[in-house]
Each structure stands twice: as structure tokens, then as C-alpha cells.
C-alpha positions as a Markdown table, in Angstrom:
| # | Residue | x | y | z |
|---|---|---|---|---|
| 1 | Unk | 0.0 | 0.0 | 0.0 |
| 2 | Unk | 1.7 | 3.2 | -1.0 |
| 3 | Unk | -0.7 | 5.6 | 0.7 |
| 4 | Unk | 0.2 | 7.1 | 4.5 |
| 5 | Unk | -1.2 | 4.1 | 6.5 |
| 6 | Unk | 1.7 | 3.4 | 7.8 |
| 7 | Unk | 2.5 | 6.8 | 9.3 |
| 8 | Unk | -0.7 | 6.7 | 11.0 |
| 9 | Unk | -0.2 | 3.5 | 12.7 |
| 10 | Unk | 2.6 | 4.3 | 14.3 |
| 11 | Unk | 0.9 | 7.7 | 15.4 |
| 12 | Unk | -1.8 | 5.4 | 16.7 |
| 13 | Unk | 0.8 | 3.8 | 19.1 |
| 14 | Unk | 3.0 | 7.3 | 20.1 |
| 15 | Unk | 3.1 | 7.9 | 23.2 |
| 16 | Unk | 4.2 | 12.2 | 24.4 |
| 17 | Unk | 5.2 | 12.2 | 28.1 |
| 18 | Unk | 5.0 | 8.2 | 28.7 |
| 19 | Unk | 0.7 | 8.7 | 27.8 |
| 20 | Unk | -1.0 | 7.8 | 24.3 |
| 21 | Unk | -0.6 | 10.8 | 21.9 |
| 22 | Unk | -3.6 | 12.3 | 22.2 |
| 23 | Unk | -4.1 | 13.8 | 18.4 |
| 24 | Unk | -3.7 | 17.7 | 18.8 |
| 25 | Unk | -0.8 | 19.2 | 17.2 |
| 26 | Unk | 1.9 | 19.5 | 17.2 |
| 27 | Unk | 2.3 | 15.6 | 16.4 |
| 28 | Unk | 5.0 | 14.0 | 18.0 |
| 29 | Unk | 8.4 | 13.8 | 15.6 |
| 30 | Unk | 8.4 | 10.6 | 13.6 |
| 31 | Unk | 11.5 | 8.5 | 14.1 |
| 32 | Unk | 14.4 | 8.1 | 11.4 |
| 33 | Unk | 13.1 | 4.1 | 11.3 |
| 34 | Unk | 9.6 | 5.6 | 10.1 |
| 35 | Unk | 10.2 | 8.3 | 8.1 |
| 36 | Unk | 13.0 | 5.8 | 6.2 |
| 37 | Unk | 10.5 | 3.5 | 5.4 |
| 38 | Unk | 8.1 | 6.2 | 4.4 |
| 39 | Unk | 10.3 | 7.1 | 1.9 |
| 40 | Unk | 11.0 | 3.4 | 0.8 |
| 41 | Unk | 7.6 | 2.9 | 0.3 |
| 42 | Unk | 7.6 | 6.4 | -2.4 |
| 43 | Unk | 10.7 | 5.4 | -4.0 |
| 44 | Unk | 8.7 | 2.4 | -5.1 |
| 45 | Unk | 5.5 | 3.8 | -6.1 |
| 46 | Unk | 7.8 | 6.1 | -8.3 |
| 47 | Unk | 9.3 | 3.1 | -9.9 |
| 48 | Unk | 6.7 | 1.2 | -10.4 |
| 49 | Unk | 4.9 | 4.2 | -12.0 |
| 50 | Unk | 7.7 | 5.3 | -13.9 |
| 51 | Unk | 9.6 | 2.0 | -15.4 |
């Protein structure tokens, strides 16, 4: 799936100050792990659309 699922899921599971995160802003920062796969997932889509 090349859409931002994966983002939110792990938002689903952030916790800000040891409590779930509780959807206001600002969001919590997204970890290198996440936003590395994030762009794995793009990188993809753009070759598969563009091969």
C-alpha cells in the first residue's frame, strides 16, 4: 500500500510524556526508522509508475 497508513499507525501507538498521543498538534516527531521507510515505500511507487 503506498498511501500514509503506515504513518498513522505508528501515530496510533505514540506515546508524548509516557501517555498515548492524544491527536492535537503539534504531532509528535516521527523517528528516522519511520520516516526511512516512508520514503522506501515512495521510491517504489515512483518506480513502479515510472519504469
Amino acid at each position: 500500500s503506498y498511501d500514509k497508513q503506515f504513518v498513522r499507525d505508528w501515530l496510533e501507538q505514540a506515546l508524548v510524556d509516557g501517555r498515548p498521543w492524544p491527536k492535537t498538534a503539534p504531532a509528535p516527531a516521527l523517528p528516522a526508522e519511520v520516516i526511512a521507510r516512508t520514503v522506501q515505500k515512495y521510491e517504489e511507487a515512483l518506480q513502479r509508475l515510472t519504469a
